[in-house]
Structure formats: C-alpha cells, structure tokens
LUMROSE-356603 format. One record per residue (C-alpha): x, y, z. Coordinates in steps of 0.5 Angstrom, whole numbers, padded with zeros to 4 digits, always signed. Layout:
N
XYZ ...
***
This chain:
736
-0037+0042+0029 -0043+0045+0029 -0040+0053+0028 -0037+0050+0022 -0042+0046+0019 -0046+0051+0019 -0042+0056+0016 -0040+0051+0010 -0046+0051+0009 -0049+0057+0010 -0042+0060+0005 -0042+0053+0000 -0041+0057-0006 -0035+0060-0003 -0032+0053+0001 -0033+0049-0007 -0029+0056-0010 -0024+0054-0005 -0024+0048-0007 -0022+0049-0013 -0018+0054-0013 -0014+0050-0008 -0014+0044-0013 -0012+0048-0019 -0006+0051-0015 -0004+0045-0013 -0004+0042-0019 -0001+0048-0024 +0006+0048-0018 +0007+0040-0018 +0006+0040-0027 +0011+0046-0027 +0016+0042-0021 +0015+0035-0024 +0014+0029-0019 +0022+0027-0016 +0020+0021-0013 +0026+0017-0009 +0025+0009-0008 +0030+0009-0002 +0031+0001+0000 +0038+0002+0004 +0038+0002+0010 +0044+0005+0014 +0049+0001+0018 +0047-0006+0014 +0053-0011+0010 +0049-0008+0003 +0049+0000+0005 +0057-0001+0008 +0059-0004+0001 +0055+0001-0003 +0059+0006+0001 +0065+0003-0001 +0065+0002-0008 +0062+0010-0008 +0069+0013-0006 +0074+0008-0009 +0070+0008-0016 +0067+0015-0017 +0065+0013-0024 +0060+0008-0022 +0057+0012-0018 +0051+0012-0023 +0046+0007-0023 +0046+0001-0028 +0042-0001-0034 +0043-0008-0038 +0041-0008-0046 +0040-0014-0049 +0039-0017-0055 +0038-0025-0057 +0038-0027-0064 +0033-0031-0067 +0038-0035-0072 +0046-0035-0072 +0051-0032-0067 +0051-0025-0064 +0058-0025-0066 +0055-0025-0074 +0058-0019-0078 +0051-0015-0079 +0049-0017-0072 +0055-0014-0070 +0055-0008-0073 +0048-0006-0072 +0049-0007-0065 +0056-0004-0064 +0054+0003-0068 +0048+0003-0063 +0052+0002-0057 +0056+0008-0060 +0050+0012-0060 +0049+0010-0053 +0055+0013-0050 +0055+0019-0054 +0049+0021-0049 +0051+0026-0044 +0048+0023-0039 +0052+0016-0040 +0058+0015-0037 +0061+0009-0040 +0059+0003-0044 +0061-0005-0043 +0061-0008-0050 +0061-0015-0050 +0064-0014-0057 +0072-0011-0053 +0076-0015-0049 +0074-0012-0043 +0066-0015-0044 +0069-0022-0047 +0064-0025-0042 +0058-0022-0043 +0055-0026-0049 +0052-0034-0047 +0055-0040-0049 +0050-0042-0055 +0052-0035-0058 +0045-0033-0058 +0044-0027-0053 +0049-0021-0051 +0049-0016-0047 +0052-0009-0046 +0053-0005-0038 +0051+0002-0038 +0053+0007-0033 +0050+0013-0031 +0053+0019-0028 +0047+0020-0024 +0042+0015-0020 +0036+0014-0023 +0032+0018-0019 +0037+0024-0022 +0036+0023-0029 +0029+0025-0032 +0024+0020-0037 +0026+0024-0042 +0034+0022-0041 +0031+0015-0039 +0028+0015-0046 +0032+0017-0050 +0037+0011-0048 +0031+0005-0049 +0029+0009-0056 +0036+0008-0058 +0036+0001-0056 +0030-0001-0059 +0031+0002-0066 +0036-0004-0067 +0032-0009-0067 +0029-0013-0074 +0025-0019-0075 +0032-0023-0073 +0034-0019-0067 +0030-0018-0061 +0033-0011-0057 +0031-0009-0049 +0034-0006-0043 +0033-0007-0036 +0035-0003-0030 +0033+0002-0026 +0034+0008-0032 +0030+0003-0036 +0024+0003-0031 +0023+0010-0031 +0019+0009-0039 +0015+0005-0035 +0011+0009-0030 +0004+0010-0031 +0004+0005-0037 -0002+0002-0033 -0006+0008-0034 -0012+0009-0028 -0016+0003-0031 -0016+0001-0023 -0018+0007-0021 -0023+0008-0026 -0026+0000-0024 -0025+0002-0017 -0030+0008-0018 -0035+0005-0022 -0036-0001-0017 -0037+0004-0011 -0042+0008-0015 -0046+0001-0016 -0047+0000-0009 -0048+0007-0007 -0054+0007-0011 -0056+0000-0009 -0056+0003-0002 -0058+0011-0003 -0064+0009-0009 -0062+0017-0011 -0057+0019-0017 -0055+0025-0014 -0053+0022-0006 -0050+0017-0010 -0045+0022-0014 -0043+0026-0008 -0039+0021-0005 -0036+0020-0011 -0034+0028-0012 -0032+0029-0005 -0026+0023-0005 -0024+0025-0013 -0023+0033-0009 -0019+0031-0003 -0015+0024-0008 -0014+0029-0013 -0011+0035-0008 -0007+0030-0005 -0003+0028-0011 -0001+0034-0013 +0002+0036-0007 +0005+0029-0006 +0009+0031-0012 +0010+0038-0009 +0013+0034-0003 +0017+0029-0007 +0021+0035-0008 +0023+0036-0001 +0024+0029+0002 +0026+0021+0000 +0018+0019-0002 +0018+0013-0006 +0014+0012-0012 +0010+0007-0010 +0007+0012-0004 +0003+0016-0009 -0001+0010-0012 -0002+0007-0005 -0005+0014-0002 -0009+0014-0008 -0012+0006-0006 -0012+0009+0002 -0015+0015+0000 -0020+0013-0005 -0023+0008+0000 -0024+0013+0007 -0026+0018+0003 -0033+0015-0001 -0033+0011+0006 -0033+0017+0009 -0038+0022+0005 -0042+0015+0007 -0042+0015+0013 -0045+0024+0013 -0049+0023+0008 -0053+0017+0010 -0054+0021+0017 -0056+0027+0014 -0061+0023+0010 -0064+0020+0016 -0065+0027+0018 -0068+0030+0013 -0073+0024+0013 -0075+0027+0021 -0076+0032+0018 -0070+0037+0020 -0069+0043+0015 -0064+0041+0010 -0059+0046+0015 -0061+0042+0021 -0060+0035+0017 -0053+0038+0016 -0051+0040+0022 -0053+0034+0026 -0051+0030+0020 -0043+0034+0021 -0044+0033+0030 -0045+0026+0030 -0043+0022+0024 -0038+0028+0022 -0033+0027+0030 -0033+0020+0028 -0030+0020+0021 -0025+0025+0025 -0024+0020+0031 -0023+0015+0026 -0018+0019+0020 -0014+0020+0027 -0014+0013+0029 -0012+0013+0021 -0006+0018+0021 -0003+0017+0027 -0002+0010+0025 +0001+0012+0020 +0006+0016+0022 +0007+0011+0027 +0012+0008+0021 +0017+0014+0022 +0019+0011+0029 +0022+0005+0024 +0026+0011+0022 +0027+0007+0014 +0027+0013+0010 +0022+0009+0005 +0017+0009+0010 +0018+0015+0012 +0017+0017+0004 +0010+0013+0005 +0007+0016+0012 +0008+0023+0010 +0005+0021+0002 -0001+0017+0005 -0002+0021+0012 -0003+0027+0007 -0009+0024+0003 -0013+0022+0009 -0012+0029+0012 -0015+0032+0006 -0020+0026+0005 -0022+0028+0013 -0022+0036+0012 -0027+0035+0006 -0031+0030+0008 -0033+0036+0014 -0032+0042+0010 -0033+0041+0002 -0039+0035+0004 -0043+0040+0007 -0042+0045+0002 -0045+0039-0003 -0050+0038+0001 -0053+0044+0001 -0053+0045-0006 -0057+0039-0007 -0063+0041-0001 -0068+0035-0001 -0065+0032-0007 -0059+0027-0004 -0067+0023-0002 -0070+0020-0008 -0076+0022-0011 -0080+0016-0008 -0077+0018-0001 -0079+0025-0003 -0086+0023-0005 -0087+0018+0001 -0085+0025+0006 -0090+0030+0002 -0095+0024+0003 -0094+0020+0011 -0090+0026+0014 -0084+0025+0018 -0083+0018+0022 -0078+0015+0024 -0076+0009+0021 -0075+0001+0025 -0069-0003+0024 -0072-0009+0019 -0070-0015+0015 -0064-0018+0014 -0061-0014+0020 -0066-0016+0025 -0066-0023+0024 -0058-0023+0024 -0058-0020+0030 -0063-0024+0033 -0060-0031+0031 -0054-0028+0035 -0058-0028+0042 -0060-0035+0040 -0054-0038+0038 -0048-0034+0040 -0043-0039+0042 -0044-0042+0036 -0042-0036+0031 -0036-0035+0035 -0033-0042+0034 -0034-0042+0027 -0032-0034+0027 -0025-0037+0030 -0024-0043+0026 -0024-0039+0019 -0020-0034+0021 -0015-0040+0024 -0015-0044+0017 -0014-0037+0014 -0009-0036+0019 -0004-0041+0017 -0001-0040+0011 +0002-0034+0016 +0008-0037+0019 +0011-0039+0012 +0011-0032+0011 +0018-0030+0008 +0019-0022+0006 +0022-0020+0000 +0022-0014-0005 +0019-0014-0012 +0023-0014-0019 +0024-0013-0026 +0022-0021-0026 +0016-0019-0023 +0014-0014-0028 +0008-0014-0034 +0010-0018-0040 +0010-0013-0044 +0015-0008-0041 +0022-0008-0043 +0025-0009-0037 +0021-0015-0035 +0023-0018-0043 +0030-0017-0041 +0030-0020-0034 +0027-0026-0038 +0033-0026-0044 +0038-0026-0038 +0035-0031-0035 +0034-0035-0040 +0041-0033-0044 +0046-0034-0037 +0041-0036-0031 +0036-0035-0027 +0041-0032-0022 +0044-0027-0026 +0039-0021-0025 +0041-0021-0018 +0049-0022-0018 +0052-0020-0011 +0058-0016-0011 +0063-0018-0005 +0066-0011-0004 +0073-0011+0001 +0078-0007+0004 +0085-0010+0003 +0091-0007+0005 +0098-0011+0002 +0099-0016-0002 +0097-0021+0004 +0090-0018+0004 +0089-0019-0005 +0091-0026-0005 +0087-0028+0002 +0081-0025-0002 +0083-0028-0008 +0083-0035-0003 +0076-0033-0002 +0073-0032-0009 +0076-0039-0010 +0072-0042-0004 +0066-0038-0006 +0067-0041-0014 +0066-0049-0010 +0059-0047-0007 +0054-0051-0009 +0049-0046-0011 +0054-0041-0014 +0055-0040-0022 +0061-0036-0023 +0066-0032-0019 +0069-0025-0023 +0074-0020-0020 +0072-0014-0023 +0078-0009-0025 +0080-0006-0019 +0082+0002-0019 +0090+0004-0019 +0092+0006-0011 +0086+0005-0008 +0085+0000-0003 +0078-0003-0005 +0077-0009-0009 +0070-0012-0012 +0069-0019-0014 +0062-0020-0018 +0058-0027-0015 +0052-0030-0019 +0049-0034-0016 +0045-0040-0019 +0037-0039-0017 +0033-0033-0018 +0034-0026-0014 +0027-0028-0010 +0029-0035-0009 +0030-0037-0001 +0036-0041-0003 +0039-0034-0005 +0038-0031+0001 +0041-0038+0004 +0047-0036+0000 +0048-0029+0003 +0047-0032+0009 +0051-0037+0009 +0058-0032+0006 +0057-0027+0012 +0056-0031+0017 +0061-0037+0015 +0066-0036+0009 +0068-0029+0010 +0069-0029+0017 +0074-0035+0015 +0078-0032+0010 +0078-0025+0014 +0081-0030+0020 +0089-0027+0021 +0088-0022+0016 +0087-0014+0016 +0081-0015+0010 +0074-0013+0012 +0069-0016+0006 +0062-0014+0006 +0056-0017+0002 +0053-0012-0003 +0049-0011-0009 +0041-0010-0011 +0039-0017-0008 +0043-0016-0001 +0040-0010-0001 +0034-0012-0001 +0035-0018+0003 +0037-0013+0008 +0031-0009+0008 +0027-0015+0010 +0031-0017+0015 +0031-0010+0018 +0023-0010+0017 +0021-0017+0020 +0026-0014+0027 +0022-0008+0027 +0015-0011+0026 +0014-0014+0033 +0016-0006+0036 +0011-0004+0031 +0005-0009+0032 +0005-0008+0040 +0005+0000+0039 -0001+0000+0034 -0004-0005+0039 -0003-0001+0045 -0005+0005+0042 -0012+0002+0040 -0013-0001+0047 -0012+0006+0050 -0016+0010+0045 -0022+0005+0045 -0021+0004+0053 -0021+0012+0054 -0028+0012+0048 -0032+0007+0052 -0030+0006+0059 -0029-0002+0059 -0021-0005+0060 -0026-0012+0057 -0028-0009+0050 -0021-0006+0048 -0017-0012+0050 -0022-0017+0045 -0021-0012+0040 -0014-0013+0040 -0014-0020+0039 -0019-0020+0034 -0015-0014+0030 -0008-0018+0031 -0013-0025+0029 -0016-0021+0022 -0009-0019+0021 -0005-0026+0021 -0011-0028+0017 -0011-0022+0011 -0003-0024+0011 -0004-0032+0011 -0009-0030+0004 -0002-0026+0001 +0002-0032+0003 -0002-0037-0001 -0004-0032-0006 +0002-0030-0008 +0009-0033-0004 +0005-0039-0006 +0004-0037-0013 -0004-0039-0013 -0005-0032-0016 +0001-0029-0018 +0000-0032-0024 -0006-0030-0026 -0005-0023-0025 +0001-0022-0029 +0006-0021-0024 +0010-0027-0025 +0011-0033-0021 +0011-0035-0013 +0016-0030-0009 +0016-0026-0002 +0012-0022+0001 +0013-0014+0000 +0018-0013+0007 +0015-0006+0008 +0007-0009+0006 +0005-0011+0013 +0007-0005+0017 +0003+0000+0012 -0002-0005+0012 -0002-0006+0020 -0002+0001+0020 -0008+0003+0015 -0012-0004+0018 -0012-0001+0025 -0015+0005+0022 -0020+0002+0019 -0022-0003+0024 -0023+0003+0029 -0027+0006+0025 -0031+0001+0024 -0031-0002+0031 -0033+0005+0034 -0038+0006+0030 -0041-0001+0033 -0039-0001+0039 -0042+0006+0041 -0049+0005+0039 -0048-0001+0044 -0045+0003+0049 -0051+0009+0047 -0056+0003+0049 -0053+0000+0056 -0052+0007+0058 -0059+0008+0058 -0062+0001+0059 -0056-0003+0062 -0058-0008+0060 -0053-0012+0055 -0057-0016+0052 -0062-0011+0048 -0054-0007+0048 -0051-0011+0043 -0058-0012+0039 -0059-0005+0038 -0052-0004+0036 -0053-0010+0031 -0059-0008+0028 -0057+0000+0028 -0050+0000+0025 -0049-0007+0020 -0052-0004+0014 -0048+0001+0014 -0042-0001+0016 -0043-0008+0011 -0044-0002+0005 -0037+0001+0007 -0034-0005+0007 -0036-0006+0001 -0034+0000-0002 -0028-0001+0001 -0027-0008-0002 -0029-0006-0009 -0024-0001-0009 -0018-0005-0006 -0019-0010-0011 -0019-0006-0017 -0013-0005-0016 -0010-0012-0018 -0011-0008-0026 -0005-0005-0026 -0002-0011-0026 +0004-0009-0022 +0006-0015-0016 +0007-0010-0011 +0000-0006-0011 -0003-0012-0012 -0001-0015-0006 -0003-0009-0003 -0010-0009-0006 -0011-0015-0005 -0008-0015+0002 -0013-0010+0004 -0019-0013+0001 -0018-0019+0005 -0017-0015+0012 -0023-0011+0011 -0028-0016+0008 -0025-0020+0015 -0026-0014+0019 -0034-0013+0017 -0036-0020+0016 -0033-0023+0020 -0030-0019+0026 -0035-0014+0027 -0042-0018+0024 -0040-0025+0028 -0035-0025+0033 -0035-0018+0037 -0043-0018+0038 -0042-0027+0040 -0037-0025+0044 -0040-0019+0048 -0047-0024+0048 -0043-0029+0051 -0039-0024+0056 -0045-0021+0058 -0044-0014+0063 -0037-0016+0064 -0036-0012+0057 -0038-0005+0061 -0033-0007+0066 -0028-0002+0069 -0024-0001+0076 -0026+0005+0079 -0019+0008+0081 -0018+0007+0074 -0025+0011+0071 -0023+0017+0076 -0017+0018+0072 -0018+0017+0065 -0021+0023+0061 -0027+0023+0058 -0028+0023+0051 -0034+0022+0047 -0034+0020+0040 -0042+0021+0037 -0045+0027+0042 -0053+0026+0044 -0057+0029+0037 -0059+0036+0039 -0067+0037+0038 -0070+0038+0032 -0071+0045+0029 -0075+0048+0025 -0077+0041+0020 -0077+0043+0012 -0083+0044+0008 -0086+0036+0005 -0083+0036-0002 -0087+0035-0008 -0085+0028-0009 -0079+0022-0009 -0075+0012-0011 -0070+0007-0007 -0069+0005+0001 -0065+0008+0005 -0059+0005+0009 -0060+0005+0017 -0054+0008+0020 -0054+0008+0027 
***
C-alpha cells in the first residue's frame, strides 16, 4: 500500500483528472447506450416457467407483455353513449400503435366480461409485441398519454401492467439520496469539527457511487440486471464509501496530530486504516457474488450491480482519497487543532469520556450486559418465524402513480383477486383430454376461495389450452398461495389421474410465488456459505477457533433480529402504511439473501476493526482483560460514528416511497444499529471478558497450518514531522 499511497499523492492532480476523466466517459457512453434493465423473476424448471413456455409456443402473439387500462365513472354506466364513444375512439388510437399487437375492448363480444356488475368500471387488455424490457419509456409513454387524454371530470382513465411501470422509473427523484447525504454530513462534521475533512468523505463516495451508476447501465446491456439493482448499489455503495473515507481520514488526522508531514499522515493513514477497508470491501464482494451460486438470474443481475460499486468504492477510497488529501495538506484538521498543534506541539491523545467509562463499566458488570444484550436481540427475534417471502406489486406502489390508481379500481370494480389471476395452462391431446380439463375448470369454479373460472379462446391446431382463475383475495395475500398450492399438489393431480393431459399453474402471481419458494430452499445453503466464510476468514486474521465461532452466532442473532424488525414493520403492516407502501404483505424473497450478503460484509468490518486493536494489545500484554478495554475504548467512537452514517443513509431511503427499497433500508438500518450498538459495543466485549484467555485460544497442529495474514500492519516510525500550523476548532474522533 505504501507505493501507491505515496504516488497518489505525490501525482494527486493527475489521479483527480483520472477521476474525472473516467466519470465523464463513463457517463457520456451509458446516456448514449441508454439503461436496458431486465426484472428477471422466472426461475427455470418451476410449474410458473413450464407454463409460461407453453402459452409462449402455441400463442406467439401473446408473447409481449400485458397492460390493463381502466376507467370508472363517477355517474351512470360505462356503457353510456358519450362513454362509450370517448372510450372506444381512444382504444382505437391504442392499437394503432405499432408497438400493440392487439386490444381486448369490453365493448366487443370477445371483452363482454370486462366490465363490473354495477356498470361503473371497465377495462380493456393490451398485448404488446415486446416484453416490457423490449419497449422503450418513450413507447411506454405513448400508451399511458393516450390513455390519460380521456379522462374528464366524469371519467376517471389509468393503466397498469409492466408497460405502464416503465413511466414511472425515477418518478421519486434523489430526495433519499439527498437526505442520505445531508444527514452524513451532520455527523461527519460533529465528529471531524472541520468543514473541509467533512466534505471529503462525502466527495470520494459521490466519485465512486457516481462512476458505478453509469457503468451499471453499461452492463445492463450485456446481462439480466434488474432495475432494482441499481438503486440498491446506490443505497451499498453510499453507506461503505463515507464509512470508508472515514476510517482514512480519521487515521490520517491522528497522524497529522503526531506530527507526520502531511505525506507521512497519508501513507500510514493508507497502510494501516487503507488494508482494512480493502479486507472489509472483500469480505463485501465475495458476499455478494456469493448469490451467483443461487444461479437466479435476478441475483445474478443484483451481484454484479452492487459488487461493482463497492469495488469502485474500494478503489477510491485508496486512490482518489489520498490524492484529496494531499490537496487539503494540514486543512482536514480544524482551526482549533491547528492552533492547539503550532501552540502545545505534538502529543498524542488518551481515549477519554464516554468510551472509557463504557469500557470500564463492561469490566464491572460483563454478565449483566450479555443478558440484556441476548434478551433484546431475542424479542427482536421473534416476529422472525412469521416470516412469509413474497414479491412486491403494483398495489404497493405510491398513490399517486397510475399503475397503482389502477390496481385499486380493478380491486374495488371485480376483487381484490383480480390483479393477480392464474392461468392454468394444459397440454391436452383428444377429446378426452379437453373435456377432463373442462371437468377440472368446473372443480376449481367449487373451490372456496375461487372468484371465477374462464377458458380462454384456444388457438386452432394447437394442442395448448388456458383457462384464466381469479382468485378471491389479493395476490400478496397467504390464502392465494394456499390456492396455488392446494391446485397443484391435490386438484390437478386428480383430474390428470387416467388421462394424458399435463396442467401446469402459471400466471404473474405464481411466478412469483415460486420465486419465493425456490429463495426460502436456497436461504439455509446460503447462510451456511456466508457463516462458514466468515469464520474461516476471521480464524485465519486473528488465530483463535473462540473468536470466529461467537461471531458467527452474534452474525446469525443480529440477522434473525433485523428480519424479525422487517416481519413487524411490514408483513405485519405496522409501517407499510405510513410509508405509502401500502398495507401488510410478504417480505421481498430475494431481500434476505442480499441483505445476508451486505450484513456479513459490514459486520467483518466492524468486527475487524475491533477485534484486532484487542488482539494488537493480548500480542503485546496477554493480558485479556486490559486486551478488551483497549480495544473498547480505542475503536468505539469510530466504529459507533460509521454506524451512524450507515444508519442515516439506509433509512433515508424510505423517501422514495418504494416497498421494496424501503424494506431494504429499513432492513439495513435495523441490521447495523444492531451490529453497533449492540453486538459489537455489548456483547462481543461481554462475551470476550467473561471467556477471559479462552478467546485467544488455537490448537497448535491447526496454527502450523493456517497462513498468516495480517490485516492492519505495525505503524512504521514517524518521519520527518511537518511545521507547526499558524493556527486551528472541533474534537477529533479516536480510531484505533
């Protein structure tokens, strides 16, 4: 690290021009590419993806994606004359748009069911040529402004469907990311004192974040990655970049304050502070490409996304924040460290106040702590095994948006279960064939929670058959996946029984139903790789089997917590609705992998910077009492101020008034402020007093055999110290 240290800043102007230079290109190719994000949730070999298949080959027209537009009178029918004309010219205008393939009017035979039993509302089916992802917002746009130029002060016109979504993307603005932001800055400042060393962070995260954004949309382009993706590495990559700045800046400033020339601060700020951010953005990354052994395409989309900004988070975080730091000199200090340095001199600065006492009241009262540490994280805990995945859609939406008006007209016009019919797709051979499958359309008509069963035209001399099932509940609903269930694994089986058909569930909401399904198989594989991971990487960092093996039980306790704070805040609705995200409904099913994968990143970080200041002090003293006291009162500060920035920035992110990404920031939000304040502030120093020399702990065969890897090498000497500044303003923050 020191070469390249050393020549960032000695070149700072030239590695900033780089900087820019690359942002710039970056960003010139992606606006000229365009962004070709794919929402990816088949998943191969599923009933959903079999049937899908199946309605693609025999009904090549419907290949395209479908969108809904609907309308709702205020006063008398939609089947009055003005309505009816207003309406049906507009329809016209739709399918005369060379990305429509055809349009279902309810006003011909073939839409007679399409308008409810009061006569208030209606609506006509769009099928594209293209999939959504095909078409672009501009052709997305035209059909949602046709629609909405019927609409008067009696006829209320909206569309929904995935078409329809695409006018929506960025409708929430960078409000979250600007509160993120300010409320970063406000904490940096409280802990540097200084302005400028304030800004820093801020700069390098915006560079890297920035860079990664454009060439996420470049990689759009070449794979499955989901627009979701790229507000999530937006959420990752703002949290680990001001963390990590911080971390530099704040050894850098202790340098300086010890007087190293402005260089020397850097270099030793890099070679210390610098390997560990690349130790923990590692940990990070390999998390994250973790989730390609899933092998779903919509987490492969999201691990490429995400991996790419902390990657460029990592690189400027040792590249571009020693250039910065060399154009600001003695400046990151404020003017009162600068005055208190030209006045006393150099000295070198003794944890004080609130850390010491913290510290020394864990010494007192260790198994006290540990209870109560233990006990909060089991309440929190326990809304955790009411956990139900699910996916997000249109109902959860902002009230504001058209698709979600929509949603709430069809739902209010034919039920609630309308937004997510399920189309039982059959492959029938011969007469026998058709009328057992018409046998089971009529047993399906008897099931309780069952609103209406409609076979759908079938195509001449192709031996596909569809029938559309609306169930009564919603598509979130647990009773709809009760249905999916209880048709494949009881009614279908049975009326295939002595016949040659094959019936296969499909439809949006058993996709996603199977999505699920398929994560929460997955999630145990996946949370044993992260574990076994993290205890190999921090048995090889610090030469203990006691150490690795409590954190991995504090990992997976402050994980089931964060998801237990998700289960109540939103399956159980207890802030959905305030939110503006809509009521009570699954957990995202892909959320805790990602989030697994990010957590265990951020915890090693943290643990890491703890725990070797401890292990540092039992190398020297092997005395673990005074170990886990100097590690306290060294690391807390800065690890409690990163953990607050991470906070603030994850929970801003419930601005943009989206279920999914609120879940996750509140998600990592909770996560962190657990791993902080609780795991690594409560139980781990509890834990290690109360375990006492049993945490350094290793067989010898086994040290033989382990390579050595050091994450923070010993601080070289001091060089030349720099001239005493003319003058100085805030307290410093204490990192270890």
């Amino acid at each position: 690290m020191t070469p390249l240290a050393r020549w960032c800043f000695r070149h700072r102007l030239l590695v900033l021009l780089m900087w820019l230079l690359a942002l710039g290109g970056i960003s010139v190719a992606s606006q000229a590419a365009g962004p070709a994000y794919a929402n990816v949730f088949s998943v191969p070999g599923t009933e959903s993806d079999k049937a899908q298949d199946l309605v693609k080959s025999a009904f090549p027209e419907r290949a395209g994606d479908m969108d809904t537009v609907v309308w709702h009178v205020a006063d008398g029918t939609v089947r009055d004359s003005a309505v009816r004309e207003r309406l049906s010219t507009t329809l016209d205008e739709i399918d005369g748009l060379d990305t429509v393939g055809s349009v279902t009017s309810p006003y011909s035979p073939a839409g007679a069911t399409q308008i409810s039993r009061d006569g208030r509302t209606a609506y006509a089916r769009i099928t594209y040529h293209k999939t959504a992802e095909e078409l672009s917002v501009e052709e997305a746009e035209r059909v949602v402004d046709a629609a909405a130029a019927a609409r008067t002060d009696g006829i209320k016109v909206e569309v929904s469907g995935p078409v329809a979504e695409k006018t929506e993307e960025g409708q929430a603005g960078n409000i979250a990311e600007f509160v993120g932001l300010v409320a970063a800055a406000v904490v940096l400042y409280l802990a540097f004192g200084s302005l400028l060393a304030m800004l820093l962070p801020l700069i390098s995260a915006l560079f890297s974040v920035g860079t990664g954004m454009m060439t996420i949309k470049l990689l759009s382009h070449g794979a499955d990655v989901p627009e979701l993706a790229a507000t999530l590495s937006t959420l990752i990559g703002l949290g680990v970049g001001i963390d990590y700045a911080l971390f530099i800046i704040t050894r850098h400033r202790q340098g300086l304050k010890s007087g190293l020339a402005p260089e020397e601060a850097a270099v030793r700020a890099l070679n210390t502070s610098g390997r560990a951010v690349l130790f923990a953005g590692a940990t990070v990354c390999i998390a994250l490409l973790g989730l390609l052994a899933l092998r779903l395409e919509f987490l492969t989309g999201v691990a490429i996304a995400t991996t790419t900004v902390v990657v460029l988070t990592m690189v400027a975080s040792v590249t571009f924040m020693p250039a910065l730091l060399g154009l600001c000199g003695l400046r990151v200090l404020s003017r009162r460290e600068r005055r208190r340095l030209a006045d006393e001199g150099t000295s070198e600065e003794e944890p004080r106040g609130l850390a010491v006492r913290w510290a020394a009241f864990v010494q007192r009262r260790p198994g006290g702590l540990l209870t109560v540490a233990v006990v909060v994280l089991a309440v929190l805990t326990i809304p955790f095994f009411s956990l139900r995945l699910g996916i997000s859609d249109q109902g959860n939406r902002p009230e504001s948006n058209t698709t979600r008006q929509a949603y709430d007209m069809l739902e209010d016009g034919f039920g609630p279960g309308f937004n997510g019919p399920l189309q039982l797709v059959a492959d029938v051979d011969g007469t026998s064939d058709r009328d057992a499958l018409q046998q089971l359309a009529d047993t399906v008509r008897d099931d309780a929670n069952v609103g209406s069963v409609v076979a759908l035209p079938a195509q001449p001399g192709t031996t596909t058959a569809v029938v559309q099932v609306i169930p009564k509940t919603a598509p979130q609903d647990e009773a709809t996946s009760d249905l999916i269930a209880r048709l494949r694994d009881t009614t279908i089986p049975a009326a295939e029984r002595g016949t040659t058909m094959n019936v296969y569930v499909g439809g949006q909401t058993a996709t996603f139903d199977d999505f699920a399904t398929v994560m929460l198989g997955k999630l145990p594989w996946f949370v044993l790789i992260v574990v076994a991971l993290g205890f190999l990487l921090l048995l090889v960092a610090f030469r203990s089997l006691v150490i690795p093996l409590t954190a991995a039980v504090m990992n997976l306790l402050a994980a089931a917590a964060s998801f237990g704070v998700l289960v109540a805040l939103f399956q159980w609705g207890w802030l959905s609705g305030p939110l503006g995200v809509g009521g009570g409904g699954p957990v995202e099913a892909f959320l805790p992998t990602v989030m697994l994968a990010v957590l265990f990143g951020l915890s090693m970080d943290y643990q890491v910077f703890l725990v070797s200041r401890m292990h540092e002090e039992w190398v020297h003293s092997h005395d673990n009492r005074k170990a886990v006291t100097v590690g306290l009162t060294n690391t807390s500060r800065v690890i409690n101020a990163a953990a607050v920035i991470m906070i603030c920035v994850f929970s801003a992110f419930v601005f943009r008034d989206e279920r999914i990404i609120s879940e996750f920031g509140v998600g990592l939000a909770a996560a962190v402020a657990l791993d902080a304040f609780v795991i690594r502030t409560m139980l781990v120093p509890a834990v290690m007093r109360v375990l006492g020399t049993a945490n350094w702990w290793l067989p010898g065969w086994l040290d033989k055999r382990l390579p050595h890897l050091t994450v923070e090498p010993t601080d070289v000497p001091p060089s030349a110290p720099c001239p005493p500044p003319a003058s100085a303003n805030a307290p410093d923050l204490r990192a270890n």
